[in-house]
C-alpha positions as a Markdown table, in Angstrom:
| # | Residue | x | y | z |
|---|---|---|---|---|
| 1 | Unk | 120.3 | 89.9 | 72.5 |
| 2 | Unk | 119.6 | 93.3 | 73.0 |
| 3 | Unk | 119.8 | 94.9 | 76.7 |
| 4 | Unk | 118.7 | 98.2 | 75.9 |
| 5 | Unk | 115.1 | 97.5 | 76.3 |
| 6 | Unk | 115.3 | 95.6 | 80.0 |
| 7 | Unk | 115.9 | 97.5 | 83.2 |
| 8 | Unk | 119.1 | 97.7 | 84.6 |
| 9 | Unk | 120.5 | 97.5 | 87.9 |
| 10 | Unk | 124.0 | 99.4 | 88.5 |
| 11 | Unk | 126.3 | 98.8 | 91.4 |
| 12 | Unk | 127.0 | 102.2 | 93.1 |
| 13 | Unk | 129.4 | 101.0 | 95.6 |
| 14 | Unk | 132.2 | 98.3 | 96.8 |
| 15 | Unk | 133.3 | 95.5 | 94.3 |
| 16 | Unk | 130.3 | 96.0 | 92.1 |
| 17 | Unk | 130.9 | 99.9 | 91.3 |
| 18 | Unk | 130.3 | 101.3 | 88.3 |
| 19 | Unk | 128.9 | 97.1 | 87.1 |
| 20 | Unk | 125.7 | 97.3 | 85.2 |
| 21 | Unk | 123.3 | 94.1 | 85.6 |
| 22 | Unk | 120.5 | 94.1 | 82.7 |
| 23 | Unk | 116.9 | 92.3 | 84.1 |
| 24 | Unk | 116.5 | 90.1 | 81.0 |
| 25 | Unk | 114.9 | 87.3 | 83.1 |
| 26 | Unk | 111.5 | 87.5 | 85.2 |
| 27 | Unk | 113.2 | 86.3 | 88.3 |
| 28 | Unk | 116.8 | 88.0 | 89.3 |
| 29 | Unk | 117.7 | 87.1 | 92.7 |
| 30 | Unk | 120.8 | 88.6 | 94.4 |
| 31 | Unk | 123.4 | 86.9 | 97.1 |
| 32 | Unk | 126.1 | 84.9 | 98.5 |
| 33 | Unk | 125.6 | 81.5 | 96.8 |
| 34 | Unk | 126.6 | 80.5 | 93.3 |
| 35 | Unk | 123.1 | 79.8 | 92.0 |
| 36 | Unk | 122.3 | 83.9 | 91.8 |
| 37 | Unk | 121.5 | 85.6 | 89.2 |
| 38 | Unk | 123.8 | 88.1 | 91.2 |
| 39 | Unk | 126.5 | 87.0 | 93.1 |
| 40 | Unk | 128.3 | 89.5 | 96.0 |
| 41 | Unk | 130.7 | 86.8 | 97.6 |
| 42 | Unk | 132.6 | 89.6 | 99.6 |
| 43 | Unk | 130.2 | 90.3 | 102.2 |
| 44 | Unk | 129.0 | 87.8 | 105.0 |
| 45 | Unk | 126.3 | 90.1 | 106.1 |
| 46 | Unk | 124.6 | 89.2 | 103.0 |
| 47 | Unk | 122.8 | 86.1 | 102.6 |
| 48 | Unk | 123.7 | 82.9 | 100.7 |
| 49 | Unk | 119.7 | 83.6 | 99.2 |
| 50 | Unk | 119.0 | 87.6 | 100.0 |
| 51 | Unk | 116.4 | 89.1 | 98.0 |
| 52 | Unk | 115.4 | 89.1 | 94.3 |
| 53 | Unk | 113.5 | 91.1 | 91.5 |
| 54 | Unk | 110.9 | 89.5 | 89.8 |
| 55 | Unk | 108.2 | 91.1 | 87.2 |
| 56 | Unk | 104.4 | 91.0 | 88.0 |
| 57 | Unk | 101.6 | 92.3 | 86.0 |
| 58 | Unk | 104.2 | 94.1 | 83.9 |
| 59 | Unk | 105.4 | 95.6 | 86.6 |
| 60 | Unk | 109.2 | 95.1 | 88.3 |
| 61 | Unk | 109.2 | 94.5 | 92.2 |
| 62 | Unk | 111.6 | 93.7 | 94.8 |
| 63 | Unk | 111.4 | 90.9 | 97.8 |
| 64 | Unk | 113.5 | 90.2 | 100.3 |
| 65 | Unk | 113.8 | 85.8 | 100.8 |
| 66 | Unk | 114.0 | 86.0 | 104.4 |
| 67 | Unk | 117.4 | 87.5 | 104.5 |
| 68 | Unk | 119.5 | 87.7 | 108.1 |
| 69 | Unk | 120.2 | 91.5 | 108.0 |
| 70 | Unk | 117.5 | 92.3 | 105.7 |
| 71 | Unk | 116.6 | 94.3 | 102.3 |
| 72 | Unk | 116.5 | 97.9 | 102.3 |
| 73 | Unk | 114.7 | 100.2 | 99.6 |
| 74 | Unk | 115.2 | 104.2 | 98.8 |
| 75 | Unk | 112.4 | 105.4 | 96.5 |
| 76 | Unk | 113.0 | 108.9 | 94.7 |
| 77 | Unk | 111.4 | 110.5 | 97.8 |
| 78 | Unk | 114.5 | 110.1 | 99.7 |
| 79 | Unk | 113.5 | 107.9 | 102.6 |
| 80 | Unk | 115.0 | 104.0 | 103.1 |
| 81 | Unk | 112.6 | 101.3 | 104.1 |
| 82 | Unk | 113.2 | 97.8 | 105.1 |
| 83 | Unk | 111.3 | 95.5 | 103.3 |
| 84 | Unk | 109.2 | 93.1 | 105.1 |
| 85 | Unk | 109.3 | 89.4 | 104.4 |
| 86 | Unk | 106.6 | 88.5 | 102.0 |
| 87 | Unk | 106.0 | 91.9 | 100.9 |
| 88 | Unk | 107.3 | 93.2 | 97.9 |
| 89 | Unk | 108.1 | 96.7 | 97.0 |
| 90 | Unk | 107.2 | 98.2 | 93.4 |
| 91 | Unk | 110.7 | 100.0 | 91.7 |
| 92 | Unk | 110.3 | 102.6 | 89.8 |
| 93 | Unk | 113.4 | 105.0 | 87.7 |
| 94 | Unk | 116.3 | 105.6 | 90.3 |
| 95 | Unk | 115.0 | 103.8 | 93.4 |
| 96 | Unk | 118.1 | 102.8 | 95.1 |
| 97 | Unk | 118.7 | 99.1 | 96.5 |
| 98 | Unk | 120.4 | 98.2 | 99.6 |
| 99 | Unk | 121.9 | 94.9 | 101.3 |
| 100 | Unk | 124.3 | 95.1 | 104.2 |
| 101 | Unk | 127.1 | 97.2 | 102.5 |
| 102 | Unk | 126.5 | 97.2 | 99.1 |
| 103 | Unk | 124.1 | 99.4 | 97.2 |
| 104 | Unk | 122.1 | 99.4 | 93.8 |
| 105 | Unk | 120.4 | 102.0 | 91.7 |
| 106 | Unk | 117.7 | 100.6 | 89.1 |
| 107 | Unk | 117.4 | 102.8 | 85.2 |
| 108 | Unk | 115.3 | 102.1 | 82.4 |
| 109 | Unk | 111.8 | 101.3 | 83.7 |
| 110 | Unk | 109.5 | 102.5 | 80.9 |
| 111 | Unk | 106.5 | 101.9 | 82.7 |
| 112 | Unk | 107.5 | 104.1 | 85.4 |
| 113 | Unk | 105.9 | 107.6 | 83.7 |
| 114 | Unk | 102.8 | 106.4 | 82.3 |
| 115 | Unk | 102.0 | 103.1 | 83.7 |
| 116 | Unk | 99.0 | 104.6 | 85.7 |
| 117 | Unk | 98.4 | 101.3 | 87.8 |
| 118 | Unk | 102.4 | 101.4 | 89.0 |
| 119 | Unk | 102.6 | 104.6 | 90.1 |
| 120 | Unk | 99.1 | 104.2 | 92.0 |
| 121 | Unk | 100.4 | 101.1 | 93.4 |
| 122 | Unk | 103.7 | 103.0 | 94.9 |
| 123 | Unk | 101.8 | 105.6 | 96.2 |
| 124 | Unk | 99.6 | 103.7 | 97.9 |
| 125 | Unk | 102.7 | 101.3 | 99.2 |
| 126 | Unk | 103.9 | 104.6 | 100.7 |
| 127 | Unk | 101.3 | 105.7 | 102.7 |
| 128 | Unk | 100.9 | 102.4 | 104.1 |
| 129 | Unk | 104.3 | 102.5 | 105.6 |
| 130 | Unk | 103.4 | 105.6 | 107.2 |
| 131 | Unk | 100.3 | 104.9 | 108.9 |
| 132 | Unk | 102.4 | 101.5 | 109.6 |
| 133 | Unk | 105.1 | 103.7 | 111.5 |
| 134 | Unk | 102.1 | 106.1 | 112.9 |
| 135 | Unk | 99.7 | 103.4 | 114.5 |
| 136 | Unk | 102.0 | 102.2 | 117.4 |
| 137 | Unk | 101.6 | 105.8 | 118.9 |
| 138 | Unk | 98.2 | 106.8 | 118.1 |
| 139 | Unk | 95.5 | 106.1 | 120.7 |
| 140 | Unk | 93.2 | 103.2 | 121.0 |
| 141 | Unk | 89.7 | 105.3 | 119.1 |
| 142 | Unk | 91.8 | 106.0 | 116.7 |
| 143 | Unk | 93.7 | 102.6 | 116.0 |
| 144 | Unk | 90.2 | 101.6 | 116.0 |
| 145 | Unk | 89.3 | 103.8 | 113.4 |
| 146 | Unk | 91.4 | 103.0 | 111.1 |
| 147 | Unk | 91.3 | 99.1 | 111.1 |
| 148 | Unk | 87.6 | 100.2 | 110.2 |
| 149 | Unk | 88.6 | 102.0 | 107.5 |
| 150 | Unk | 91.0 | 99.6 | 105.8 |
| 151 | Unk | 88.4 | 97.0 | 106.4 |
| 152 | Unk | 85.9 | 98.8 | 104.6 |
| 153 | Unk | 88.6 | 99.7 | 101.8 |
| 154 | Unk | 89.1 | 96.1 | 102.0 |
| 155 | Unk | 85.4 | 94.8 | 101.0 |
| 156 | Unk | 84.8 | 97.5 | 98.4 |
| 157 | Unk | 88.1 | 96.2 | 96.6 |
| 158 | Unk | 86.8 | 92.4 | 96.5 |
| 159 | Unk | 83.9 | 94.5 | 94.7 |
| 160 | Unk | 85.6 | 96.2 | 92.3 |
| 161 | Unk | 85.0 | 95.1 | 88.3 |
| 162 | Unk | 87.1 | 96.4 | 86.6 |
| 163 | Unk | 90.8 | 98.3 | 86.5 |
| 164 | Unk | 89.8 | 102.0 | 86.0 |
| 165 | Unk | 87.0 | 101.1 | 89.1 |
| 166 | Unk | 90.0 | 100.0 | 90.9 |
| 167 | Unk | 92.3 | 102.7 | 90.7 |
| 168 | Unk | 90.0 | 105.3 | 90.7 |
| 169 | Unk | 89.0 | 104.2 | 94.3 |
| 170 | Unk | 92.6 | 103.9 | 95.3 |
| 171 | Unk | 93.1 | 107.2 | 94.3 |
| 172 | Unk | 90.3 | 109.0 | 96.0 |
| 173 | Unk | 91.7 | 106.8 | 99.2 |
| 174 | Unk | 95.3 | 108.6 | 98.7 |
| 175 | Unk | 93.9 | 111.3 | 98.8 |
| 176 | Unk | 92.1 | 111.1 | 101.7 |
| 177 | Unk | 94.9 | 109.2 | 103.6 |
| 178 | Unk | 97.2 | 111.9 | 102.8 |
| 179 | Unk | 95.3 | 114.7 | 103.3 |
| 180 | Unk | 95.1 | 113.1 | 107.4 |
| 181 | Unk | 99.0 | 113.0 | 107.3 |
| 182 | Unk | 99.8 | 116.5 | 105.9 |
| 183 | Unk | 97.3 | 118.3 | 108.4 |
| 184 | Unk | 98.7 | 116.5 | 111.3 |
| 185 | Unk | 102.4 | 116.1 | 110.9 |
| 186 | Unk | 103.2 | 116.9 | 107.0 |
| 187 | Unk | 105.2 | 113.5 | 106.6 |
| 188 | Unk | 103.7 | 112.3 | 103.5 |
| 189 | Unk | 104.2 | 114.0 | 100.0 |
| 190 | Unk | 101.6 | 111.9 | 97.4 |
| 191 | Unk | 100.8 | 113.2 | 94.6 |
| 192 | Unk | 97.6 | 112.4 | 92.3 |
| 193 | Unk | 97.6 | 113.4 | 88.6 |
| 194 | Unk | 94.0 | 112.9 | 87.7 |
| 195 | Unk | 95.1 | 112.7 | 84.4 |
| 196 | Unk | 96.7 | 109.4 | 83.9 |
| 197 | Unk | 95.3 | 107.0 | 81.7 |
| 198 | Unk | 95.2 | 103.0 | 82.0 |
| 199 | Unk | 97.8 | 101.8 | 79.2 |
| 200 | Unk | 96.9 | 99.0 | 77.4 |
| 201 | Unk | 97.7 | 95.1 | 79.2 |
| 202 | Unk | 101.6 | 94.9 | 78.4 |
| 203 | Unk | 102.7 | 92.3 | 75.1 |
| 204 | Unk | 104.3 | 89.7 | 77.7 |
| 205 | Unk | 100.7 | 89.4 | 79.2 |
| 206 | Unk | 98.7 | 88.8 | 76.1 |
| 207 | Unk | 97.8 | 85.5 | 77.1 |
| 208 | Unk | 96.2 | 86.8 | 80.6 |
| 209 | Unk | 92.7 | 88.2 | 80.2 |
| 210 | Unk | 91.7 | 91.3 | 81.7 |
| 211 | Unk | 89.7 | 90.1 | 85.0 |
| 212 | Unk | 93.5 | 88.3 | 85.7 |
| 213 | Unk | 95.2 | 91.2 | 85.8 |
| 214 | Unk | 92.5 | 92.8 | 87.3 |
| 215 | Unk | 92.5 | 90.2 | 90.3 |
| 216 | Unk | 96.0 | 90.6 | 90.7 |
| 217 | Unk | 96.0 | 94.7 | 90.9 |
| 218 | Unk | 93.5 | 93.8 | 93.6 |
| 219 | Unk | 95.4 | 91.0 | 95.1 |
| 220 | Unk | 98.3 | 93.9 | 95.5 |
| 221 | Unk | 96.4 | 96.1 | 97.1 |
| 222 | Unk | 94.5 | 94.0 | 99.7 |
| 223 | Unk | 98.2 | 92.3 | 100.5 |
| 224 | Unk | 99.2 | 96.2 | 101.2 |
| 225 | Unk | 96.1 | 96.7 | 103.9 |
| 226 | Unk | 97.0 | 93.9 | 105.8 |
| 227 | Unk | 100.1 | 95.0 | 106.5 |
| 228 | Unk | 98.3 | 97.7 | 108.7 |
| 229 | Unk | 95.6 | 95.1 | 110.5 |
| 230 | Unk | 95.6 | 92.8 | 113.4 |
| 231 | Unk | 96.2 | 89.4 | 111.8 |
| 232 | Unk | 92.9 | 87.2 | 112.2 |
| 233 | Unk | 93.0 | 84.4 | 115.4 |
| 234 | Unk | 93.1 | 82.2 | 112.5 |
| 235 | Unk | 96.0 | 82.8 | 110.7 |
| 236 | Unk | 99.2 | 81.0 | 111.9 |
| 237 | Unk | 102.1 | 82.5 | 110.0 |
């Protein structure tokens, strides 16, 4: 089999230096116990079941499986982020991976410089986090104002029919969203090429039709809004 044509995930530190780790399966997880894909027995910080990488839409992702000391994730902007449980991260060419002591860097995703969707998807996944780290301080109006706003992003999403509908209005929203952050503080660095094009539905998906895919884009993005809202009185998780 060939490996050239997966992703791979190199070990930059510790025991796995310099190891290389091709993603030929859709589900890679990474730990302690046996059954991993990727096993790092040396560490006790890390969990017996830690995190894993698993494709989605054509597109590679990272989870963390309710690890103890949690997953941590550097994008090619520089800054780490700990994952939240039940909310993946997208990767993308060099985005570095770390759990307790021992780090990753993942090569060789194609997708990454003209999958128009993927890139949208990451830069919208990074402004969240920083209106995530920026609502605890603002004040109450403007808390207020913003659940509004992702509301209203929300509904116009369950509207959308189509992908280029769907990223288009993403889009416009990164720009607005950034646009607030670089007048007031200059913490975020998106940028918008209004030149990408939607590729076609990758050759593993050929069996999904587009309003699947299209459903799960907007599935993404929704899952990525409620990160920054109050969780609904009926909602028990």
């Amino acid at each position: 089999m060939h490996t050239d044509k997966y992703p791979k995930l190199i070990g930059l530190d510790g025991s796995l230096k310099g190891k290389t780790y091709p993603l030929e399966k859709d589900d890679t997880s990474i730990g302690r116990d046996k059954a991993n894909q990727i096993i790092i027995s040396t560490d006790e910080k890390i969990s017996r079941h830690h995190c894993r990488i698993f494709t989605h839409i054509g597109l590679y992702w990272l989870e963390d499986l309710q690890s103890k000391n949690g997953t941590f994730i550097t994008h090619p902007s520089g800054q780490e982020l700990q994952l939240a449980v039940k909310q993946p991260a997208l990767l993308v060419n060099s985005t570095q991976i770390r759990i307790a002591s021992t780090r990753f860097k993942i090569h060789d995703i194609h997708y990454a410089q003209n999958n128009a969707s993927g890139i949208v998807m990451l830069q919208f996944q990074e402004v969240i986090e920083e209106i995530c780290r920026m609502l605890p301080t603002l004040p109450p109006d403007k808390k207020v104002a913003y659940e509004f706003a992702f509301r209203a992003l929300e509904e116009r999403l369950k509207a959308v029919q189509s992908e280029d509908e769907l990223i288009a209005l993403i889009t416009k929203k990164i720009q607005q969203f950034s646009e607030v952050f670089l007048h007031n503080k200059g913490q975020v660095t998106v940028i918008f090429d209004p030149t990408f094009e939607l590729p076609p539905l990758p050759e593993d998906l050929s069996q999904i039709n587009q309003d699947a895919r299209v459903d799960s884009i907007r599935d993404i993005f929704i899952s990525d809004i409620k990160r920054c809202l109050l969780p609904d009185n009926d909602e028990g998780e």
